[in-house]
Residue, then its C-alpha position, 0 to 999 in steps of 0.5 A: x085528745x090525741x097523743x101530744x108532745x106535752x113539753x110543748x105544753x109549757x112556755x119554755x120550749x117554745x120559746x128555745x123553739x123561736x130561738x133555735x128557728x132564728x139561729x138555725x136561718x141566721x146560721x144558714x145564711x151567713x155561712x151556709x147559704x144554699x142558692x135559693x137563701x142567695x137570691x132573696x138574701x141579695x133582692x134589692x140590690x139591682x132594682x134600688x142601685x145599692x150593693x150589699x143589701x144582704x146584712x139588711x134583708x137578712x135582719x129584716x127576715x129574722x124579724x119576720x121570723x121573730x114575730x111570725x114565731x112569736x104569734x104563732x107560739x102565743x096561740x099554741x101555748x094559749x089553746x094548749x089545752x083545745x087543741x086535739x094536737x097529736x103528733x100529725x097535726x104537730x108537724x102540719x102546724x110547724x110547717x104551716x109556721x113556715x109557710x106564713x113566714x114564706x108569706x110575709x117574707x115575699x111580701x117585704x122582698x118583693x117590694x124591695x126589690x119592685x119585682x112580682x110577688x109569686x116569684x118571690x114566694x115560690x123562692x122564699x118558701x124552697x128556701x125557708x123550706x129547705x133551712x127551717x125543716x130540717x131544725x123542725x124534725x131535729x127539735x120534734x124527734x128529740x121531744x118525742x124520744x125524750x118524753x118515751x123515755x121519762x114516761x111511765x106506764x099509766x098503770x093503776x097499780x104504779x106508785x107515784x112519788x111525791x116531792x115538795x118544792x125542795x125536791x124532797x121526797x113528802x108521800x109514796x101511794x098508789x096511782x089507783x088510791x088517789x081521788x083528786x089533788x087540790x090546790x091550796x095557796x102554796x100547798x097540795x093536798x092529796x086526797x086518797x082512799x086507805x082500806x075504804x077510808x078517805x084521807x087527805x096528805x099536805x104538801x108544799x108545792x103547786x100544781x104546775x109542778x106536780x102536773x106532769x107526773x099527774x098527766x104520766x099518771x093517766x090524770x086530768x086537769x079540770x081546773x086551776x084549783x084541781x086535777x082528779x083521777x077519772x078513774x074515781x068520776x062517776x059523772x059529770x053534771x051541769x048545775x042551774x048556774x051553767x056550771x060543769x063538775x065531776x062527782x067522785x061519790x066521795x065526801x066532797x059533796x058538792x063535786x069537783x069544779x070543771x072549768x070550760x078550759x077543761x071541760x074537753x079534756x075531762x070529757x075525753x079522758x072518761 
């Protein structure tokens, strides 16, 4: 996997990204309104005989951002963990959202205002363009800062810190000394290695929590129910049944499950 902006990993960031996208257009065209914004905010008007059609375009836009947005997040956030996302393929994605904006929001002007279609696109695209990019490289440079400056070293010597659910501070180990974290209802058990002995510590919380601090940690997710320390993977086998797991050479005998969600991940991490 390439270096990715694991905010953008959750659903909360992309939908504030949906959001700031439509008040930055909305923003834009009430009270900025660069030219090109003017011509297709204003299309309509002559061909259909109506004035005014501006607070009408500009919602029928904003919904064709909406949903243009709202797909295309769904399908980022849904292959989160397939997609080789690194910082390039970030921005060639955000910028290509604006494009299937431009795309569809042609489309509809043209027919409003019975004119060709490629004229259209070519306004709507500078247009959406010179207002949408500019929020992209704002939110994408704030990400990028943000992460660098809460990251810690993927050091195997680093101790981590353990908090439940509280935030209340349970388990204090060294990264290296961790073998794998399962989940168990409400609780995560952390299995680790004291003076070549395996040990295993319950806390009450959940993986999704627990998750970053893992990734920071250099640690791979290779199911629901489980994320190991490749560090501690001795291989990865394939079972009569089609099913993947990873053995730690540890007690647990039977290995730890990978999921085909996964399987990628676990792969490139060793």
């Amino acid at each position: 996997m390439g270096t990715y902006l694991k905010s953008y990993k959750r659903f909360f960031p992309n939908l504030i990204y949906v959001l700031v996208m439509m008040a930055c257009f909305l923003v834009c065209a009430m009270m900025y309104e660069p030219r090109p914004m003017q011509e297709i905010l204003h299309a309509g008007e002559a061909a259909l005989g109506k004035e005014n059609l501006f607070y009408f375009n500009v919602s029928i836009l904003e919904a064709i951002i909406l949903v243009v947005l709202t797909l295309t997040r769904l399908v980022f956030y849904l292959m989160r963990n397939r997609l080789d996302m690194n910082l390039l393929n970030y921005s060639v994605w955000c910028v290509l959202e604006i494009v299937a904006i431009s795309v569809f929001g042609a489309l509809y002007l043209a027919l409003m205002d019975k004119g060709g279609y490629f004229p259209f696109l070519a306004k709507t695209l500078y247009a959406m363009l010179a207002v949408l990019l500019i929020p992209v490289a704002i939110m994408t440079l704030v990400s990028v800062f943000k992460e660098a400056a809460t990251a810690e070293p993927a050091d195997e010597g680093a101790r981590l810190k353990f908090y439940d659910s509280r935030h209340q501070l349970k388990f204090i180990t060294s990264a290296a000394s961790i073998l794998y974290i399962e989940a168990n209802e409400n609780y995560i058990i952390i299995h680790y290695q004291e003076n070549g002995i395996e040990k295993q510590f319950q806390i009450r919380n959940s993986m999704k929590n627990i998750e970053p601090l893992c990734e920071r940690a250099g640690f791979v997710r290779t199911h629901r129910s489980y994320i190991v320390n490749p560090v501690h993977i001795r291989m990865v086998r394939k079972d009569v049944n089609g099913l993947y797991f990873a053995d730690l050479g540890t007690e647990k005998k039977d290995g730890i499950p990978v999921s085909k969600k996964y399987y990628d991940n676990v792969t490139a991490a060793l």
